[in-house]
N, C-alpha and C positions, 0 to 999 in steps of 0.2 A: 504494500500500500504506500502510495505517493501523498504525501500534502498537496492541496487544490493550490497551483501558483498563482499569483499575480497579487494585487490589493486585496484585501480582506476585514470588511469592519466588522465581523462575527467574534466574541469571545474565545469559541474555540478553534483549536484546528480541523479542519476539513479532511478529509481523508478521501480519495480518488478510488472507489471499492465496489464492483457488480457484484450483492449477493441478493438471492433470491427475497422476493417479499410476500409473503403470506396475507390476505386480505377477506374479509371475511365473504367476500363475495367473484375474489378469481385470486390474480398473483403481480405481480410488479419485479421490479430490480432495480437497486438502486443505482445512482450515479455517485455519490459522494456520501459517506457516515461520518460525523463528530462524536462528542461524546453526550451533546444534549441534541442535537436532530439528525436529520436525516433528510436526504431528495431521493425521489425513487419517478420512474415513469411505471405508469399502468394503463388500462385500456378502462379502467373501471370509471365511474365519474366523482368528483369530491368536487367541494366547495369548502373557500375562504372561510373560519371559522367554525369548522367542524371536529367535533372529536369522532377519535379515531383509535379503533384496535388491530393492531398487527402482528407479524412475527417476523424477524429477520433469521434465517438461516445460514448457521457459521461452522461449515463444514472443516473447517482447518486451526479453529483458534485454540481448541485444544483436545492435548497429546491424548486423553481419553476415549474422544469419538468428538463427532457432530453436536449441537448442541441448538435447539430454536429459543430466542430470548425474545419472549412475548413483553410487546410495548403497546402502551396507551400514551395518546398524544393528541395535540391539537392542527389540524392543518392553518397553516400563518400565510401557504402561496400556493395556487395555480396557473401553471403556465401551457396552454393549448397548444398542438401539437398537431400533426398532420393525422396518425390514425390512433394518437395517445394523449396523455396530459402528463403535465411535471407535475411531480408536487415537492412541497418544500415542507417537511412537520416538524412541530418542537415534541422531543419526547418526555411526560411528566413525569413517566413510572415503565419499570421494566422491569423485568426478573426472566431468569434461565430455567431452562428446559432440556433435558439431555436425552435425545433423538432414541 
C-alpha cells in the first residue's frame, strides 16, 4: 500500500488499496483506506448523509487467515460515474471478523 500523493487536507493518511467491499445490498472496492474513512466505487446507489453498514475484506493483513472488519459509517460524498458512483465515508465504529 502506497500513501495517496499530492496535497492532502484530511487528518489522516490515505492509503492507495483495492479490497473488496461488502454492502448490504451487492459489493464495491475500494480506491483508497485511512484509518477513519474510506472511498470505494459501487454500482449500488447512496446519498450524501447516509448511514451506512459495510464490511471491508482483508485477505493478507494477517498471518492467521483472512479477516472481514465490519464498519458502520456515514457517507460525507458522492461522486457519479459513468456505470458506478464514488463514494467517500467517515467510518464511526468497526470491529473484526475472522473469515
Amino acid at each position: 500500500m502506497e500513501p495517496r500523493a499530492g496535497r492532502d487536507r484530511r487528518q489522516a493518511t490515505r492509503y492507495q488499496v483495492g479490497l473488496p467491499v461488502e454492502l448490504p445490498n451487492g459489493t464495491g472496492l475500494t480506491r483508497d483506506v485511512s484509518e477513519v474513512g474510506v472511498f470505494f466505487e459501487t454500482d449500488q446507489p447512496m446519498a450524501a448523509g447516509a448511514v451506512i453498514n459495510f464490511a471491508l475484506l482483508l485477505s493478507e493483513a494477517d498471518p492467521e487467515g483472512p479477516f472481514r472488519l465490519q464498519c458502520r459509517g456515514s457517507v460525507v460524498r458522492v461522486e457519479p460515474q459513468s456505470d458506478k458512483v464514488g463514494v467517500a465515508a467517515r467510518i464511526t465504529s468497526y470491529r473484526a471478523r475472522t473469515l
